[in-house]
MDAnalysis code that builds the backbone (N, CA, C; Angstrom):
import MDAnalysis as mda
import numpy as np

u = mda.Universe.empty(585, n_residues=195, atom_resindex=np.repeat(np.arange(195), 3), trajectory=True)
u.add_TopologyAttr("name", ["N", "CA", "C"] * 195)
u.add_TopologyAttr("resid", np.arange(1, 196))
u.add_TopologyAttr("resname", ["UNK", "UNK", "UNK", "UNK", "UNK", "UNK", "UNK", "UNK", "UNK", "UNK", "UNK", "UNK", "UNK", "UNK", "UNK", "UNK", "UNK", "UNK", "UNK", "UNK", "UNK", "UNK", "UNK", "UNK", "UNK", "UNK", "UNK", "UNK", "UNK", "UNK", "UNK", "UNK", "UNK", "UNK", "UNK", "UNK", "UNK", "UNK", "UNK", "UNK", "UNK", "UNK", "UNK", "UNK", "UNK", "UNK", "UNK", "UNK", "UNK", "UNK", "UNK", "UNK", "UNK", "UNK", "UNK", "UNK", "UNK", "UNK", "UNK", "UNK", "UNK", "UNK", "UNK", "UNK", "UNK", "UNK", "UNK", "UNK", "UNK", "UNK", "UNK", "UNK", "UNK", "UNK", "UNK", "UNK", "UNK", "UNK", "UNK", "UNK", "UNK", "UNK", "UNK", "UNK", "UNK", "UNK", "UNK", "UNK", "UNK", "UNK", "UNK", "UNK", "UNK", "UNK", "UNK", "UNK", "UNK", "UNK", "UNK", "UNK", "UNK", "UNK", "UNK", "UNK", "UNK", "UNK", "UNK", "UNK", "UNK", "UNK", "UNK", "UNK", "UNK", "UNK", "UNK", "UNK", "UNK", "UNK", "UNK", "UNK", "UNK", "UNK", "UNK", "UNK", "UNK", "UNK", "UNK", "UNK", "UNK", "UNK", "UNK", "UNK", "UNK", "UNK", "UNK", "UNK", "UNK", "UNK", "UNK", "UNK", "UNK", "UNK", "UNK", "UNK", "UNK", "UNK", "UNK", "UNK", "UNK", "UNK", "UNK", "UNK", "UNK", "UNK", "UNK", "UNK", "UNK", "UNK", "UNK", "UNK", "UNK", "UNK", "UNK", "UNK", "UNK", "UNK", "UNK", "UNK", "UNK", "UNK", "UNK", "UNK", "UNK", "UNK", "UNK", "UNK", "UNK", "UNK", "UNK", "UNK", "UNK", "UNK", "UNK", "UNK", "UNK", "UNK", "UNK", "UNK", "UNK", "UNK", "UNK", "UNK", "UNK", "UNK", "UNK"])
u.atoms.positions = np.array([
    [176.564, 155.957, 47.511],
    [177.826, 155.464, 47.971],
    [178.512, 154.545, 46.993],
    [178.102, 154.563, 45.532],
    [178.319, 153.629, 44.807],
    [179.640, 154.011, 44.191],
    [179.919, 155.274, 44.006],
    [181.488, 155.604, 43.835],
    [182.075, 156.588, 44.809],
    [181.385, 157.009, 46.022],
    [182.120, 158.130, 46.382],
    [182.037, 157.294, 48.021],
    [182.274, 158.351, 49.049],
    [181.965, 158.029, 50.128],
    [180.968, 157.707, 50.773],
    [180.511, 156.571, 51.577],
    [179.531, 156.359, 52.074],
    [179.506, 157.740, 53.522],
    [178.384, 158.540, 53.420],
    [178.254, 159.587, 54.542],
    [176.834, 159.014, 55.733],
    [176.797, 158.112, 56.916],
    [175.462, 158.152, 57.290],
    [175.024, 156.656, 57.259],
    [174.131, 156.537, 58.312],
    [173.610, 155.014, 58.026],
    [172.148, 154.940, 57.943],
    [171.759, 153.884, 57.765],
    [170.016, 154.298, 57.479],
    [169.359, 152.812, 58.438],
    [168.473, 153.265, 59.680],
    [167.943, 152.944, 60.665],
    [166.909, 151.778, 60.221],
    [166.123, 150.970, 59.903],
    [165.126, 150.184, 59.484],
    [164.392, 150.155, 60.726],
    [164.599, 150.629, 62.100],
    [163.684, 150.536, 63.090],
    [164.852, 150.951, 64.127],
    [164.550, 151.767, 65.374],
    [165.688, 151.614, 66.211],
    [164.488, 152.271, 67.609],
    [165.282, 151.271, 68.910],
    [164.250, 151.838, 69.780],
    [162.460, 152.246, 69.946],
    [162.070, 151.186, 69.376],
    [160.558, 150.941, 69.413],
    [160.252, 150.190, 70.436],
    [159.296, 150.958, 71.367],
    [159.005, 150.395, 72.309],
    [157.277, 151.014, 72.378],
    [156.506, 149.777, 72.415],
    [154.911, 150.099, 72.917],
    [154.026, 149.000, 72.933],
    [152.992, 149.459, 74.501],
    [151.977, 147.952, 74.539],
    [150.988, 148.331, 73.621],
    [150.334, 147.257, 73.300],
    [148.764, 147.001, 72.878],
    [148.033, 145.737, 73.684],
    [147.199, 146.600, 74.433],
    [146.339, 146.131, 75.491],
    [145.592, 145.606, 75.224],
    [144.452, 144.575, 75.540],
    [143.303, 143.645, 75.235],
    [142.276, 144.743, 74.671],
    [141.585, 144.116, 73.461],
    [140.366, 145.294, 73.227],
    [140.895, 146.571, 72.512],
    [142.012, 146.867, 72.329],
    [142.897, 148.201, 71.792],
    [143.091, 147.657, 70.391],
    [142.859, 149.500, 69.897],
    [143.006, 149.660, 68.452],
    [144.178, 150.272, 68.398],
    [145.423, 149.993, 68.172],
    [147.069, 150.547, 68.460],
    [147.932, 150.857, 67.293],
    [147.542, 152.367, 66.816],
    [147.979, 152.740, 65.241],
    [149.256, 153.222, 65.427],
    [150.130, 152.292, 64.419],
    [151.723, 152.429, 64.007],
    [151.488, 153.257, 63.026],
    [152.130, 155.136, 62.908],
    [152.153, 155.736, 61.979],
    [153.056, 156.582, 61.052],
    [153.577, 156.136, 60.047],
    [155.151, 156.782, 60.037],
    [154.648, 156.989, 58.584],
    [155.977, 157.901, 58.247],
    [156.702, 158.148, 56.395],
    [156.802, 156.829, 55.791],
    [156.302, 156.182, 54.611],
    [157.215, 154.971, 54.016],
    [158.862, 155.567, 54.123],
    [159.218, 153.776, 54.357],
    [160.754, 153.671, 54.801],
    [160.775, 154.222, 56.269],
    [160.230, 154.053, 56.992],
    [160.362, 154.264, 58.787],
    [160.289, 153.016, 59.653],
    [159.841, 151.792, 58.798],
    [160.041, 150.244, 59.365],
    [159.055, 150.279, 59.899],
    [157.953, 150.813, 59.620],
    [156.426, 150.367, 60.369],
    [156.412, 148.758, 59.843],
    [156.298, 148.026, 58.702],
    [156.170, 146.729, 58.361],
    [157.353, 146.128, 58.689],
    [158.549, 146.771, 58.744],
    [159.240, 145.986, 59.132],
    [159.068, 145.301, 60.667],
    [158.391, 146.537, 61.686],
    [157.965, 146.117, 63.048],
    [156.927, 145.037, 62.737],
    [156.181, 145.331, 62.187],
    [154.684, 144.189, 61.967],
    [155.650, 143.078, 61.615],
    [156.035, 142.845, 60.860],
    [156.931, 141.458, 60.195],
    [157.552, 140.455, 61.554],
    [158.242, 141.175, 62.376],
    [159.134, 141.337, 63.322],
    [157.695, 140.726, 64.939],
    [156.586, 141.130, 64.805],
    [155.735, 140.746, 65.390],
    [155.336, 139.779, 64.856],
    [154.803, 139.109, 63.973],
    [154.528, 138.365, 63.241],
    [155.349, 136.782, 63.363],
    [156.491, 137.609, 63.637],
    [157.581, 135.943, 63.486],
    [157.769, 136.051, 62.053],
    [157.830, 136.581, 61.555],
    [158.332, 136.234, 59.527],
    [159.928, 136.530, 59.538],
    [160.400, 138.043, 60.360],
    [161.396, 138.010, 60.588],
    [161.873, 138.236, 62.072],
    [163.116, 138.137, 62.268],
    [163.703, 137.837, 63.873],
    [164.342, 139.190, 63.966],
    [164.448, 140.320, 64.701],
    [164.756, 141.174, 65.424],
    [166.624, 140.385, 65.903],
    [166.854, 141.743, 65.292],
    [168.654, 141.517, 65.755],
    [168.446, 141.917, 66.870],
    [167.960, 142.614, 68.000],
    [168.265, 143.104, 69.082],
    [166.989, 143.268, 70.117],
    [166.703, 143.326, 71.109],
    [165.731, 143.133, 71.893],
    [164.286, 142.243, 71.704],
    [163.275, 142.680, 72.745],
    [162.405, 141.843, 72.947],
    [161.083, 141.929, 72.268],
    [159.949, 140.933, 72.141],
    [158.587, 141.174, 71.685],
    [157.718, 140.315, 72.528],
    [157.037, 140.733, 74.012],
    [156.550, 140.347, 74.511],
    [155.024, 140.000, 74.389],
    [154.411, 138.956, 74.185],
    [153.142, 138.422, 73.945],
    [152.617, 137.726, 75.364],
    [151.557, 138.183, 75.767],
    [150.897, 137.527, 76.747],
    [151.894, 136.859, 78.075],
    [153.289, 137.653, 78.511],
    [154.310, 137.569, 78.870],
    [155.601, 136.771, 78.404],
    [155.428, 136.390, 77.363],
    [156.707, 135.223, 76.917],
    [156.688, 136.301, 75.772],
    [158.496, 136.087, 75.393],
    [159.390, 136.894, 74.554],
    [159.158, 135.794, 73.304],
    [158.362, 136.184, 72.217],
    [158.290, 135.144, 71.139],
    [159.614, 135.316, 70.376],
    [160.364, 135.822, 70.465],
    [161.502, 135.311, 70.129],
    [162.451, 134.576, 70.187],
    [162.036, 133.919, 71.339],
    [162.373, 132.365, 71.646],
    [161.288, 131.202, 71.260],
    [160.387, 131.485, 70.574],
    [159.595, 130.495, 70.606],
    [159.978, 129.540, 69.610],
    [159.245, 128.321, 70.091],
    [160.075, 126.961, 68.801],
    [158.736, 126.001, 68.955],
    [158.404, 125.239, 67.767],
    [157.493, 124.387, 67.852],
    [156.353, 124.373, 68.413],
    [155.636, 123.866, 68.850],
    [154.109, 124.101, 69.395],
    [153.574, 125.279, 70.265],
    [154.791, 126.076, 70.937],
    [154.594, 127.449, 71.498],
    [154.656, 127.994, 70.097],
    [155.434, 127.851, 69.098],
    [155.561, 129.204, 67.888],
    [153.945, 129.258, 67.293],
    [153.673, 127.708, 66.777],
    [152.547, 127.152, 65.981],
    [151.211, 127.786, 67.449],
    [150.947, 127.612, 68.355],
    [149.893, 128.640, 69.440],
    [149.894, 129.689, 69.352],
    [151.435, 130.663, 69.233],
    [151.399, 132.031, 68.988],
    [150.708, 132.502, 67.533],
    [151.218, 131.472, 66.249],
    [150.573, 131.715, 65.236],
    [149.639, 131.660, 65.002],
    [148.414, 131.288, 66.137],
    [147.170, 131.161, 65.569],
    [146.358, 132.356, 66.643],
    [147.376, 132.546, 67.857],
    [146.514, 133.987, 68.163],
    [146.960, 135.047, 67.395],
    [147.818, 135.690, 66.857],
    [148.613, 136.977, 66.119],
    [148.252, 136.560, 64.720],
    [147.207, 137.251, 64.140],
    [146.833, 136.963, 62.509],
    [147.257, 138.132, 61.882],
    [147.374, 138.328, 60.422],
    [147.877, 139.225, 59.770],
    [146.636, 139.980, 58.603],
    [146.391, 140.819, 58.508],
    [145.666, 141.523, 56.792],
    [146.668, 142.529, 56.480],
    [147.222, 142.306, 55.146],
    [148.484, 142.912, 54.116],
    [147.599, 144.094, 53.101],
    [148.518, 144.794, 52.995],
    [147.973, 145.689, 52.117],
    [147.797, 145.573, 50.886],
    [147.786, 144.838, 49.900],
    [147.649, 144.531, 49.010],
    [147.030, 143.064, 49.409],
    [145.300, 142.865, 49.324],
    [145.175, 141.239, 49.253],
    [145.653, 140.344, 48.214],
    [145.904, 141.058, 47.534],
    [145.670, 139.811, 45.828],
    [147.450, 139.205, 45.866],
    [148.195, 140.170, 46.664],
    [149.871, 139.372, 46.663],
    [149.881, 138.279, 47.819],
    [148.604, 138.600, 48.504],
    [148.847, 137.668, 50.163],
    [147.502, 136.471, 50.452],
    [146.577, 136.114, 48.785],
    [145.495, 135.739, 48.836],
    [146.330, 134.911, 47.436],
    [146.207, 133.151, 47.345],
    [146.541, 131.890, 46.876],
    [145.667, 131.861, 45.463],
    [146.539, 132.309, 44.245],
    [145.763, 133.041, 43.191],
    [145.304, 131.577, 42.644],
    [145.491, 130.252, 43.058],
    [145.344, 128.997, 42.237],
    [144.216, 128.441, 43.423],
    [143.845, 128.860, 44.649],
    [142.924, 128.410, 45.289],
    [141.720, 128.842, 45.429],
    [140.422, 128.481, 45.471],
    [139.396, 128.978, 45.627],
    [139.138, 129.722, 47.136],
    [138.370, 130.534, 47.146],
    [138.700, 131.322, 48.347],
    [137.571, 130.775, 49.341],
    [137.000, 130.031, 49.136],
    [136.424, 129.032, 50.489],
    [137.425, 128.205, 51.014],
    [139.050, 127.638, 50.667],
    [139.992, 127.107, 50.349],
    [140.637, 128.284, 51.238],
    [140.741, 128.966, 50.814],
    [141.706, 129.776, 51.169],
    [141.248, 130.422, 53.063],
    [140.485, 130.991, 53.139],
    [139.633, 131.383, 54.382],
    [140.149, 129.671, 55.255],
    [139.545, 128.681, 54.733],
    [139.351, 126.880, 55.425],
    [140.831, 127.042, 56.110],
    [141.835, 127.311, 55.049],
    [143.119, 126.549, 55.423],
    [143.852, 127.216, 56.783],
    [143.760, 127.803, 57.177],
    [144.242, 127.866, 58.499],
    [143.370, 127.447, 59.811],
    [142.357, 126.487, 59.473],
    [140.997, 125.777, 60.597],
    [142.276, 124.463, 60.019],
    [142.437, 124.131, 58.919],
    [143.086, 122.654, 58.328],
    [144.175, 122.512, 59.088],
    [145.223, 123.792, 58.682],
    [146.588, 123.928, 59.735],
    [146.712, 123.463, 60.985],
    [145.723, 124.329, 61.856],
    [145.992, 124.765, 63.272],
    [144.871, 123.707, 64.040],
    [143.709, 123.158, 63.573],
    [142.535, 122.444, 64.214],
    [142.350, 120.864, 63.547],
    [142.065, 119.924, 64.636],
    [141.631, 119.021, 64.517],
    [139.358, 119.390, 63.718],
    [139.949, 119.379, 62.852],
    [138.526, 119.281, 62.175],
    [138.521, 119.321, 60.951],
    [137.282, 118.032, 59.922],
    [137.055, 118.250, 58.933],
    [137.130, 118.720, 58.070],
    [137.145, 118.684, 56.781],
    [136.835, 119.534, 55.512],
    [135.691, 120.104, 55.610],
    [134.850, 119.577, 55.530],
    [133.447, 119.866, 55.513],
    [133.002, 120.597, 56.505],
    [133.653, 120.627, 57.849],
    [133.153, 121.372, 58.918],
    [134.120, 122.784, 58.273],
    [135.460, 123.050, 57.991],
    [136.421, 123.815, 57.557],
    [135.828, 124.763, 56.481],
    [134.987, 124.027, 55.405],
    [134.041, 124.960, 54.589],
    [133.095, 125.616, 55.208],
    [132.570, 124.611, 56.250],
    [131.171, 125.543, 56.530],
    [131.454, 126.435, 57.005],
    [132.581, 126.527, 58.125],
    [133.141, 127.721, 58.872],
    [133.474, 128.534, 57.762],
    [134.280, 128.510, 57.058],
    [134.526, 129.294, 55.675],
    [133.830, 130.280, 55.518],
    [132.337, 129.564, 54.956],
    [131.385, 129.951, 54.125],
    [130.831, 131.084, 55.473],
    [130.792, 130.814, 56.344],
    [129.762, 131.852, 57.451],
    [130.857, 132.989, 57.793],
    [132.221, 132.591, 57.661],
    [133.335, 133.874, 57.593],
    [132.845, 134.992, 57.245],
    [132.635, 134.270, 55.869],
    [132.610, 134.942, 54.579],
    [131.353, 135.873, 54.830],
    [130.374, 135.570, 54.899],
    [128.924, 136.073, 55.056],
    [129.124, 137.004, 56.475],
    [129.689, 136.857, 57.314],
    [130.489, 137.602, 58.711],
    [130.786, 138.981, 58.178],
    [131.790, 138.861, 56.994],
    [132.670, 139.819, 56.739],
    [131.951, 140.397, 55.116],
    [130.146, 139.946, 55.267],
    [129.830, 141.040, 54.135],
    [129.852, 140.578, 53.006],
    [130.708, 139.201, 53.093],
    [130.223, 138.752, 50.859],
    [129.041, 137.591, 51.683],
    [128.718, 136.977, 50.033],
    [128.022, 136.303, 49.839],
    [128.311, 135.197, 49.550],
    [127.976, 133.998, 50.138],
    [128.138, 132.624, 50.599],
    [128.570, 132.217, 48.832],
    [128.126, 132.567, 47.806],
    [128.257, 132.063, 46.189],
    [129.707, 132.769, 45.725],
    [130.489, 133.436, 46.576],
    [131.731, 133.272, 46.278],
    [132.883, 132.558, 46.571],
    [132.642, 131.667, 47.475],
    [133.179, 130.629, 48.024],
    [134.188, 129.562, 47.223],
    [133.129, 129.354, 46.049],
    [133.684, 128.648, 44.755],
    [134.696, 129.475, 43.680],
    [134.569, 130.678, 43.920],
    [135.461, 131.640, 43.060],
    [137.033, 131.701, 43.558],
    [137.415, 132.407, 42.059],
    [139.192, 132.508, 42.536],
    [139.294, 134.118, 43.462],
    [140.367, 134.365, 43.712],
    [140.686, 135.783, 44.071],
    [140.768, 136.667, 42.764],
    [141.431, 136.090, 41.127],
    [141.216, 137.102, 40.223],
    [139.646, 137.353, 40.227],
    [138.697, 136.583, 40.654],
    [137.151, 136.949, 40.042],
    [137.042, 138.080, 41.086],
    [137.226, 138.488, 42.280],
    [136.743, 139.841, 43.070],
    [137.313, 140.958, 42.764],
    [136.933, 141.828, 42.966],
    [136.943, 143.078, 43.745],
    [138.264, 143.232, 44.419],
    [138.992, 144.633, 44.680],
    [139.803, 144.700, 45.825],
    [138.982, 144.670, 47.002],
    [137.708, 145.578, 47.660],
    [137.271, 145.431, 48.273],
    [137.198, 144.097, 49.064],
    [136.145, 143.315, 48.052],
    [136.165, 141.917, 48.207],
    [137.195, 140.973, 48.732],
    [138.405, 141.118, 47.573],
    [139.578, 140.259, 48.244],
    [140.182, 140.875, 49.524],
    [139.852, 142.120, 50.104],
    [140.278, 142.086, 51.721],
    [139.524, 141.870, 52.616],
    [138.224, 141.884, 52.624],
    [137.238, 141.218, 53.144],
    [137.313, 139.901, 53.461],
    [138.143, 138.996, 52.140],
    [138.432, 137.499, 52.271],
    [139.932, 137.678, 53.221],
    [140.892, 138.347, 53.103],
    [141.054, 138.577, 54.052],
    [141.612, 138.621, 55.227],
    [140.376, 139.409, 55.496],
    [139.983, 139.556, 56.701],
    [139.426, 138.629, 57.361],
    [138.929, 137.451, 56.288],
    [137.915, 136.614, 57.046],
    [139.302, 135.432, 57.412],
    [139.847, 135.204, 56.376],
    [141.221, 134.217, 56.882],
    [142.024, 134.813, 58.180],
    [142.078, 135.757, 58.399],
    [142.500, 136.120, 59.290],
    [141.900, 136.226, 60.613],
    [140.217, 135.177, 60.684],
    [139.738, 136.038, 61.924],
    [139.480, 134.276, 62.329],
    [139.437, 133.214, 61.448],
    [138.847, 132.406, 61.355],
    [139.886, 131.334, 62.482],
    [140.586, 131.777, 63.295],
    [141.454, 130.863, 64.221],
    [140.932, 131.740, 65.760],
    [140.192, 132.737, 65.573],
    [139.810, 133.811, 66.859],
    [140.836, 133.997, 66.968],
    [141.519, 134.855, 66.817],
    [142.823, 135.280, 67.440],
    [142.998, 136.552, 68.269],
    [143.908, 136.462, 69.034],
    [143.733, 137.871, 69.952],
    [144.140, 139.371, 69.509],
    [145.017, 139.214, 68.197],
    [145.470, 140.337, 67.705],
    [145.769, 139.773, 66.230],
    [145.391, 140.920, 65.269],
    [145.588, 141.240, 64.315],
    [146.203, 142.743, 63.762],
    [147.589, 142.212, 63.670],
    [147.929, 143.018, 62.395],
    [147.447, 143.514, 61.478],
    [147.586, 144.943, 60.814],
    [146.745, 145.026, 60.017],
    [147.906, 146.362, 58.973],
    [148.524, 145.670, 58.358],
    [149.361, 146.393, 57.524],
    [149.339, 147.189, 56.218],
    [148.586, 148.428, 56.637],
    [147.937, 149.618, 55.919],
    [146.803, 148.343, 54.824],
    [145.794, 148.205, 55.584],
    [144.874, 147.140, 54.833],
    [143.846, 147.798, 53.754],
    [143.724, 149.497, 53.836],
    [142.716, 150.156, 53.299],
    [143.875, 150.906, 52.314],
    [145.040, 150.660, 52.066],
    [145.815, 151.780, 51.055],
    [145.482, 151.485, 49.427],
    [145.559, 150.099, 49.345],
    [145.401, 149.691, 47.517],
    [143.789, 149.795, 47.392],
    [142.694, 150.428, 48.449],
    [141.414, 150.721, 47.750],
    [140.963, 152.148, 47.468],
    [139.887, 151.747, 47.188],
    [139.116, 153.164, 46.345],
    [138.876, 153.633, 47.898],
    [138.859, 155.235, 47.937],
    [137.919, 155.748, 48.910],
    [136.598, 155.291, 49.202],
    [136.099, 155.401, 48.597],
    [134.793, 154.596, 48.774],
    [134.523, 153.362, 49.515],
    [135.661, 152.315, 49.239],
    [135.776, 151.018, 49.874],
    [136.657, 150.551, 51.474],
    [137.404, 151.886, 51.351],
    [138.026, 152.289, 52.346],
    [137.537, 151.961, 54.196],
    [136.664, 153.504, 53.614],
    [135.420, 153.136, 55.168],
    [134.827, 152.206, 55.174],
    [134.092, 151.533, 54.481],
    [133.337, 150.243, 54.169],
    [134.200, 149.548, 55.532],
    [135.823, 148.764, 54.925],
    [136.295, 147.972, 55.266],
    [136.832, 148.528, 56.868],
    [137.522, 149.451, 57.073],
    [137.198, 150.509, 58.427],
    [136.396, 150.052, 59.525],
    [135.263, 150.502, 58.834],
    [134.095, 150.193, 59.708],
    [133.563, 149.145, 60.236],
    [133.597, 147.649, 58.869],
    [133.974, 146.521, 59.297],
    [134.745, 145.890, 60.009],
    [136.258, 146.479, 60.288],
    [137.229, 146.691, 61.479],
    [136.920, 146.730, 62.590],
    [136.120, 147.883, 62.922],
    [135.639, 148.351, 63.930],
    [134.412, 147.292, 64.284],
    [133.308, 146.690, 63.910],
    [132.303, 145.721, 64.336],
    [133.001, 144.588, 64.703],
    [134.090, 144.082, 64.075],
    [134.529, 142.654, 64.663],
    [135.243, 142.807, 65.453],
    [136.096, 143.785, 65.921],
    [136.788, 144.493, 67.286],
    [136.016, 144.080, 68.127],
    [134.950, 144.777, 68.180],
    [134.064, 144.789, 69.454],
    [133.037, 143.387, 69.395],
    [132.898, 142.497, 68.144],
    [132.029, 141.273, 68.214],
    [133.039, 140.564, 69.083],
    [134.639, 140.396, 68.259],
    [135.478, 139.166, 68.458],
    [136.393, 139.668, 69.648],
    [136.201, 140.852, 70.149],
    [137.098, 141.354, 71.560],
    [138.407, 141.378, 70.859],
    [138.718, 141.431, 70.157],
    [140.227, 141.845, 69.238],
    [140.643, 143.208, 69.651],
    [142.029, 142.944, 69.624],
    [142.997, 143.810, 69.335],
    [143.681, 143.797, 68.131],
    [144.187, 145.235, 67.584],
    [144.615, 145.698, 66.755],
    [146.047, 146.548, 66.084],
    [147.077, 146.022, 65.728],
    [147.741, 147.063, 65.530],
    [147.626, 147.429, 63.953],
    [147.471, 148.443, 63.685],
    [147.117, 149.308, 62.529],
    [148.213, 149.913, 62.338],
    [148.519, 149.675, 61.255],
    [149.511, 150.531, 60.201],
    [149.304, 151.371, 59.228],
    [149.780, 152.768, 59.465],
    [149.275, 153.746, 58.755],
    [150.570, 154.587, 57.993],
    [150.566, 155.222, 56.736],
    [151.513, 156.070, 56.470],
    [150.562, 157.682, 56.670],
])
């Protein structure tokens, strides 16, 4: 449309409507460019929906403000598809996993690591990466971490925005399958994003 006529408009989401129930694994699956992340985003609170509702545990979080927003944010956690753009390349990742116990909880440093450190060992690494950056892992690894920042407030649902696309096949199921055990350890729900 840059010199001629604009013909057509282009949708970023229109008319999405669906629950995800307690305990449910609830896969969003479209073409890139169909606004699957844009819906996740839009759940999330990152961005605000021009038009209708997003009901959580009966309240429309799109009204939420202050200590209701900051409660919603610590049940609705996120894992991005790419860890290494959504994982604090200057923090150590015992640091990184801690900081949302620092955010959201009255507790310690020291209690904030230890929780950390048993995340971590939860979700399959080993307690001696704790001290490392995110360049020292693995992709594997850095979604594993995570995964573990993301689980470490118990939250009732996690997002999970195509979390297995930037790995190897191989590492794929690994992390999958790990999906699937903390579902059923942590009673989580899931919405999964798939192309």
């Amino acid at each position: 449309g840059l010199f001629g006529r604009i013909v057509g408009y282009v949708k970023a989401v229109d008319n999405v409507s669906f629950n995800i129930d307690e305990n449910e694994v609830f896969s969003l699956v479209g073409e890139s460019g169909s606004g699957k992340t844009t819906v996740a985003r839009c759940i999330l609170k990152l961005y605000d929906p021009t038009d209708g509702r997003i009901v959580f545990e009966g309240r429309d979080i799109t009204r939420l403000k202050g200590r209701d927003l900051k409660d919603y944010r610590r049940k609705v956690q996120a894992v991005f598809q790419n860890p290494f753009l959504s994982l604090n390349p200057r923090m150590r990742i015992a640091d990184i996993v801690s900081e949302p116990l620092l955010a959201h909880m009255k507790i310690s440093k020291s209690k904030a690591h230890k929780a950390a450190v048993e995340l971590l060992e939860r979700v399959g690494l080993s307690a001696s990466l704790a001290r490392r950056f995110p360049s020292d892992l693995s992709g594997g690894q850095a979604q594993r971490v995570a995964i573990a920042r993301a689980l470490a407030l118990k939250p009732k649902l996690i997002v999970l925005d195509e979390p297995t696309s930037a790995l190897d096949v191989s590492v794929q199921s690994q992390i999958l399958n790990l999906l699937e055990d903390l579902s059923r350890e942590y009673k989580l729900s899931y919405l999964l994003i798939s192309h």
